[in-house]
N, C-alpha and C positions, 0 to 999 in steps of 0.2 A: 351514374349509379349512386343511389346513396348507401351513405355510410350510416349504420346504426348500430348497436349492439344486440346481437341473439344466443340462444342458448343451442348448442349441438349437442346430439350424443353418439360418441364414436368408438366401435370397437377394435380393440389390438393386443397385440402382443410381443411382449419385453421379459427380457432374462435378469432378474432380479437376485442377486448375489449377498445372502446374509453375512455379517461378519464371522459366524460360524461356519460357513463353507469356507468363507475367503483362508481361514486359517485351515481348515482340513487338508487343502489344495495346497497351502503352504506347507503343512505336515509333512508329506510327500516326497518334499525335496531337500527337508533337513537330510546333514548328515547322521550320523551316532553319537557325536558328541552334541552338536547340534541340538538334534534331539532330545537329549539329557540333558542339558543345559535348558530348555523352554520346558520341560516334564518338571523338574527343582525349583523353577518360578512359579509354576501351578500350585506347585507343592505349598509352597510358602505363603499363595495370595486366599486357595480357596480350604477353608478349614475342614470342609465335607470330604477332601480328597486325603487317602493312606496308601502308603506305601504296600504291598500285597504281602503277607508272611509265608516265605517257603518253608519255612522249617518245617521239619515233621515231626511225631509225637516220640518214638522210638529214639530217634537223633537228638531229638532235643536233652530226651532226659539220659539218654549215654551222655551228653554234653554239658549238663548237669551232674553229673559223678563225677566225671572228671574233674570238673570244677574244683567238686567236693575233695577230690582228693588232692587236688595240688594244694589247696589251701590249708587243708590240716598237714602237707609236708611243709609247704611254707611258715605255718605255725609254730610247726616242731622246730624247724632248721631257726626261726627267730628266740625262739626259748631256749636254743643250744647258742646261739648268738648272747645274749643276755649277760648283763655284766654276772648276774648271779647264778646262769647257766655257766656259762666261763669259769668261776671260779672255783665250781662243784665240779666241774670236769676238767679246770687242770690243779687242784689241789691247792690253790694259792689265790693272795687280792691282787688286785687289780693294780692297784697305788704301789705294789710293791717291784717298781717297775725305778731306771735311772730316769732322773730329774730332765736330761735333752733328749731321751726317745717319747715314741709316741706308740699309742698300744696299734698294733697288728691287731686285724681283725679280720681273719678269715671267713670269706662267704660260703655258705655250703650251698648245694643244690637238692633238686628233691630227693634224690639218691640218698642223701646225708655225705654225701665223699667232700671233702674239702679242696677248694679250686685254690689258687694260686692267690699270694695273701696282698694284699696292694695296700699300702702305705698313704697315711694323708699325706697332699702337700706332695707329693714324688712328681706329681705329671702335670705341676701348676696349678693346681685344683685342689678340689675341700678332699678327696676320696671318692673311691665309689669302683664298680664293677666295670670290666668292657662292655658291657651291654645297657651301662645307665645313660638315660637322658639324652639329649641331643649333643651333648657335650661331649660325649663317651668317644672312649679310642676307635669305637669301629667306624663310628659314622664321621671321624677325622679321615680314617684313611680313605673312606668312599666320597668324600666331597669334590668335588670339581673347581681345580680353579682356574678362575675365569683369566682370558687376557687382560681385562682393562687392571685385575689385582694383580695380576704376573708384573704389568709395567708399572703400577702405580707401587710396585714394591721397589722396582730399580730406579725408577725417578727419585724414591728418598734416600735414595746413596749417591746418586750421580749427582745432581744439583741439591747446593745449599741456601742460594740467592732465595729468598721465599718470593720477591717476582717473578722470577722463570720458573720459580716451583711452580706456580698459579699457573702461568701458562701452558707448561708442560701439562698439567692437569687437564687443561682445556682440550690441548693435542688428541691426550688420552681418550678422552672424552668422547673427541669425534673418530677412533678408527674405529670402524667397523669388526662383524665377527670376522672377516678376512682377511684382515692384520692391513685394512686399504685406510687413508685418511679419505674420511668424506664430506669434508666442507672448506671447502677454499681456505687459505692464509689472510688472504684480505677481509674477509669475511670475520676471520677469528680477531686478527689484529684490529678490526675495526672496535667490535665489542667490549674487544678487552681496553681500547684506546694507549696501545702503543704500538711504535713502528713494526712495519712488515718485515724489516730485515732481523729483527730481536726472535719475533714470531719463528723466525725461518732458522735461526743458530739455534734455537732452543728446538727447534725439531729435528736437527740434523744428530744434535744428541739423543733425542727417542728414536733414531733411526739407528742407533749402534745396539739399541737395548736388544735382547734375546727374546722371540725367533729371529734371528737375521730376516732383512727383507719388513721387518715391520715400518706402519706408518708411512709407505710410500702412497704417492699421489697416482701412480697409473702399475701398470706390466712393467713398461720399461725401468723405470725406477727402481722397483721391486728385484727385479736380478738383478741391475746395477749394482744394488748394493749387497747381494751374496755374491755375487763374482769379485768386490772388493775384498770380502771377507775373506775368500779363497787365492787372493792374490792373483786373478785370473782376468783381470779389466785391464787387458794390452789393448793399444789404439785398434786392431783386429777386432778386437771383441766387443769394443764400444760401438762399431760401425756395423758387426752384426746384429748388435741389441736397438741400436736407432732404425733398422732395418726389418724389424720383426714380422713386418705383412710382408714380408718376400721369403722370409723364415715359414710362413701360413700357407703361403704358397707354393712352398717346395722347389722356389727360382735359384734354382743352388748355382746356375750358371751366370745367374747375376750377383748373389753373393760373393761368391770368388772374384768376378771382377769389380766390386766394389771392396773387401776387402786384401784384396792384394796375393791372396792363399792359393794354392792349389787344392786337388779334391780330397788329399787324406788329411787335410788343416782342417778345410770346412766341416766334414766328415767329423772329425774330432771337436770342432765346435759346439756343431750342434748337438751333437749327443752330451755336452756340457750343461747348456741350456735346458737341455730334458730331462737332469739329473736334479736341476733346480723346483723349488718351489711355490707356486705363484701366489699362492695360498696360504703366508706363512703361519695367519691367525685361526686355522681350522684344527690347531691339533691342540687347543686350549679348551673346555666349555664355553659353550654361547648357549645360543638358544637351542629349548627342546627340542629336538623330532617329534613329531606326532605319530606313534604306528599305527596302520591301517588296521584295522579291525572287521572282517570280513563280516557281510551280513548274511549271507545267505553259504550253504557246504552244501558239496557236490560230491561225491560219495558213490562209485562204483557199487551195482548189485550183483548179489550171485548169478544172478540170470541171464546177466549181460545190459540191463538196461542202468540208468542211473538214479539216483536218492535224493533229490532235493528237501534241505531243511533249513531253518530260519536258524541264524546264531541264538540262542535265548538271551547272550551278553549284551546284547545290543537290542532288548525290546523292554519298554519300561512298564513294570507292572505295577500299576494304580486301581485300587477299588476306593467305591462312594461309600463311606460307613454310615449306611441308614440308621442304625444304632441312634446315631449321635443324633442325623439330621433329624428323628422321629422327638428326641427330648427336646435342642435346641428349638424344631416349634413349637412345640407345648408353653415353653417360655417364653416365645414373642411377644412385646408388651403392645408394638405398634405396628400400621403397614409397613414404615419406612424396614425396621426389623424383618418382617416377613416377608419383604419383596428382596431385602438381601439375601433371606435365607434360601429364597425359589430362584434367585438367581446362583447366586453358588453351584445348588442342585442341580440346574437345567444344563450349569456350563461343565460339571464332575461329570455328569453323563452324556456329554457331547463328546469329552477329552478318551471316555473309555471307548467308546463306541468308535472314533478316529484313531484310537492306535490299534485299537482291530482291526478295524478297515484298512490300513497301512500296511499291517503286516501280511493279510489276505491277500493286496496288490502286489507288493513286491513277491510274494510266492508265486503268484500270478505270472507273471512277468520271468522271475527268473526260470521256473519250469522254462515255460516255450522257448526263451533263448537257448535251453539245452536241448530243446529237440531240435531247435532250427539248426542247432551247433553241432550236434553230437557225432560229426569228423571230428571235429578239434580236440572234444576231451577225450575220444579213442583215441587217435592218432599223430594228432600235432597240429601245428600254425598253419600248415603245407594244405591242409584241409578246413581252411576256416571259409567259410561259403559267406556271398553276398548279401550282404541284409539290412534291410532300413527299417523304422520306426511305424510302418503303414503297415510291413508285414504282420507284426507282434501285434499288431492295435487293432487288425482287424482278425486274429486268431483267436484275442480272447477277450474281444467283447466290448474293446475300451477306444477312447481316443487317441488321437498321436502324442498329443500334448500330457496325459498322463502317460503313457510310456515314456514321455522323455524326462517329467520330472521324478520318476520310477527311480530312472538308470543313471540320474545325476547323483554322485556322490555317495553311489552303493558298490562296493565290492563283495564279489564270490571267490571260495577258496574250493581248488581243487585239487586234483594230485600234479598239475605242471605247473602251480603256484595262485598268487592272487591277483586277479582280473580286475578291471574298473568294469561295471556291467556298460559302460558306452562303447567297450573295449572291441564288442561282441558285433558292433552295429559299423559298415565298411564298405564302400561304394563296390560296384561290378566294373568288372573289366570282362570285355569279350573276349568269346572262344573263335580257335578257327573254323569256320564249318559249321558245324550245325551242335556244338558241343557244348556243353554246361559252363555259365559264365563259372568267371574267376573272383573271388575276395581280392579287394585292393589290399589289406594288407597279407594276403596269401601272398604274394605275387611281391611286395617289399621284403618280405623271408627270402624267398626266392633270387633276387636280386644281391642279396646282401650275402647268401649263402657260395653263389658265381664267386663275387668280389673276394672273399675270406678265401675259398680256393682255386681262386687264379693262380697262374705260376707265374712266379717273378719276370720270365724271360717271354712270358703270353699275359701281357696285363689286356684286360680288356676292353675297349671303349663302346663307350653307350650303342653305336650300332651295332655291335659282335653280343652284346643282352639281348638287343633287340631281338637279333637272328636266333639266338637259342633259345627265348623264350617263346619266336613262335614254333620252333623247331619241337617245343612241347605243350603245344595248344593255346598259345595266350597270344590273341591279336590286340598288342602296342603300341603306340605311336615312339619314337625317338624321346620326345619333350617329356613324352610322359615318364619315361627309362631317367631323364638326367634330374625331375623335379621327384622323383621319389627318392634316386640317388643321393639329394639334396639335404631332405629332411632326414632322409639316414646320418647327416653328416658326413659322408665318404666323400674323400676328394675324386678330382678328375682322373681320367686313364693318363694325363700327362703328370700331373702331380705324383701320381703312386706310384709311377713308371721313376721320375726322379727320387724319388723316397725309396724306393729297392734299389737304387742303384746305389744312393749315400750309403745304406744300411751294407748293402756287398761291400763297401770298398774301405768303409769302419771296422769290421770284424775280419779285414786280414790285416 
């Protein structure tokens, strides 16, 4: 067959992905801060895009009298401040004061009433109100301090050697917000290029620093050294601290024979160990919490049915100010200018038209998981029904893939608190008989609910859930009873069974 070259013409079809969608579709799965955070870059890149003004006209200009009026009492209270106010209203100069004081100067408020008079120089400082500056006495007391400054305050008492200062620094350096060291000794000692042993005496002295327990290497360590503090590190105690996975395990029968004790020693042991801290670095500032910020409220109606509404906190309002884009073209001198300016525009009114679209979806989306739901926000967990991603997606009109970047990293607030909306979405478990599946995590409530009221003297094991669970419509397998017991974190019926019996034989 020969080879030549010819011309075909073939038809098809391919999904073509602008980088306008690509990001729309990325919109979706921002979070709220997310989201404000990519809204404040837009902000800054495209000129055509403003912020939306909610003020109103009415509010606005109450908020404008007000204005007005604090400023003329701040005017007044500054002219009764005034050295020549001062002197008209307390009869006398100023200069007529002794050579080592310094003049008092009382701040009024808008009241006119005089607050408490503060002295230059008193507080370390030029002068000034509790309410000035970043400096000010209130926001002393609201400061947080941190660990690494809590030790880094006691290392310059305790060590004067400015090389183990250095190092201790280092130490500091690397404990974590948990008061844990997290970078080897060798590792440090290398960098800094002195011995591992220098490394290791200079750490044993940040390990005495306060919180007790700081700067240890593991668990063990970390009580080691509050059980020293407490005078409490008898060879007993050292053998059940080296032994801690049998302490996890609740093999109180083998602590005992590995420590030497009988059951009211061990008993008393470990309840030692539980009184301790593992944690010593958490009750310092570290790092922020981020609070969740619910996007969508759930809102009980008079009528019995429910109210779904979008947070407004968490939806960012942006308009295109034609205003501007109408003069900026006028003074385009070139294309290059005017294809900036049509691209700005095209991409200001892609960004509005995608956070509407967003906020539409998620309304979408959250609605129907409250009808799919709507046992659980009557009644509780005990009624949370089976439900996946196909349900929702073919309810209202959409794919599975957007309900699932919907319900990533969106929370709803209702009256039994705040949900992940993935929260909502929870495999089936069958019923016996011909009965209505079960919510897998219906049925972990459930489980968990036995466990908390089991009786010490009827602890339960996984086959005895099993039986009462079908005993109340839920056909279970065993594995499945001990891997949801799992993720509960609940020990076994032997473990717990051990732990009520320490716990009995502690409290007489």
């Amino acid at each position: 067959m020969a080879m030549m070259p010819r011309m075909e013409l073939r038809q098809g079809q391919s999904l073509v992905m602008t980088p306008q969608l690509l990001q729309a579709i990325k919109l979706l799965q921002l979070s709220h801060l997310e989201l404000q955070n990519f809204v404040e870059g837009e902000l800054e890149r495209n000129p055509l895009l403003e912020r939306e003004d909610t003020s109103e006209g009415p509010l606005q200009a109450s908020a404008e009298s007000a204005h007005a009026a604090d400023q003329e009492s701040y005017d007044r209270a500054e002219s009764l401040n005034s050295q020549e106010g001062m002197e008209t209203r307390l009869g006398t100069g100023l200069d007529n004061v002794f050579q080592s004081e310094q003049p008092t100067v009382a701040r009024l408020d808008s009241s006119g009433a005089d607050s408490l008079p503060i002295i230059g120089g008193a507080y370390g400082g030029s002068g000034g109100s509790f309410e000035e500056g970043p400096d000010g006495f209130e926001s002393g007391l609201a400061a947080d301090i941190s660990l690494h400054d809590h030790l880094s305050t006691q290392l310059d008492l305790a060590i004067h050697d400015p090389a183990e200062r250095l190092i201790g620094r280092h130490l500091i350096d690397a404990v974590d917000d948990s008061g844990y060291l997290g970078e080897p000794l060798p590792e440090i000692a290398e960098r800094l290029g002195v011995p591992v042993a220098r490394v290791e005496g200079v750490l044993h002295i940040v390990q005495s620093f306060d919180p007790s327990g700081v700067a240890a290497r593991d668990v063990a360590e970390c009580l080691s050294i509050q059980l020293r503090d407490r005078d409490r590190f008898d060879p007993a105690m050292q053998t059940l601290v080296a032994n801690l996975h049998l302490v996890a395990k609740r093999d109180f029968a083998a602590l005992k024979r590995l420590c030497g004790v009988d059951d009211e020693d061990i008993a008393d042991m470990v309840a030692e160990i539980r009184r301790l801290d593992p944690k010593p670095g958490r009750g310092f500032g570290g790092s922020t919490a981020e609070t969740v910020v619910p996007d969508v409220f759930i809102r009980a109606a008079p009528d019995g049915s429910w109210l779904v509404d979008l947070n407004p906190d968490t939806l960012p309002r942006v308009l295109v100010n034609q205003t501007y884009h109408a003069r900026v073209s006028k003074a385009a001198r070139n294309d290059e200018e005017k294809a900036f300016i049509a691209e700005c525009l095209q991409t200001a009114n892609w960004l509005t038209r995608s956070l509407e679209q967003r906020a539409r979806t998620i309304l979408k989306v959250a609605s129907e998981i409250v009808r799919q739901q709507d046992g659980f926000f009557a009644h509780g967990v005990e009624h949370l029904r089976p439900l996946n991603l196909k349900t929702v997606a073919d309810a209202i009109g959409m794919h599975e893939s957007t309900v699932s970047r919907v319900t990533s990293n969106k929370y709803l607030i209702c009256s039994r608190g705040v949900f992940e909306m993935k929260y909502f979405f929870s495999a089936a478990i069958a019923a016996t008989g011909y009965g209505e599946a079960h919510s897998a995590e219906a049925v972990r409530f459930r489980i968990r609910q036995m466990i908390e009221d089991e009786a010490p003297a009827d602890v339960l094991s996984d086959d005895a859930i099993v039986a009462r669970l079908k005993e109340g419509g839920i056909d279970i397998a065993r594995r499945t009873v001990a891997k949801y017991r799992e993720s509960l974190r609940i020990p076994s019926s032997m473990e717990r069974r051990r732990e009520k019996v320490a716990m009995a034989m502690g409290s007489r």
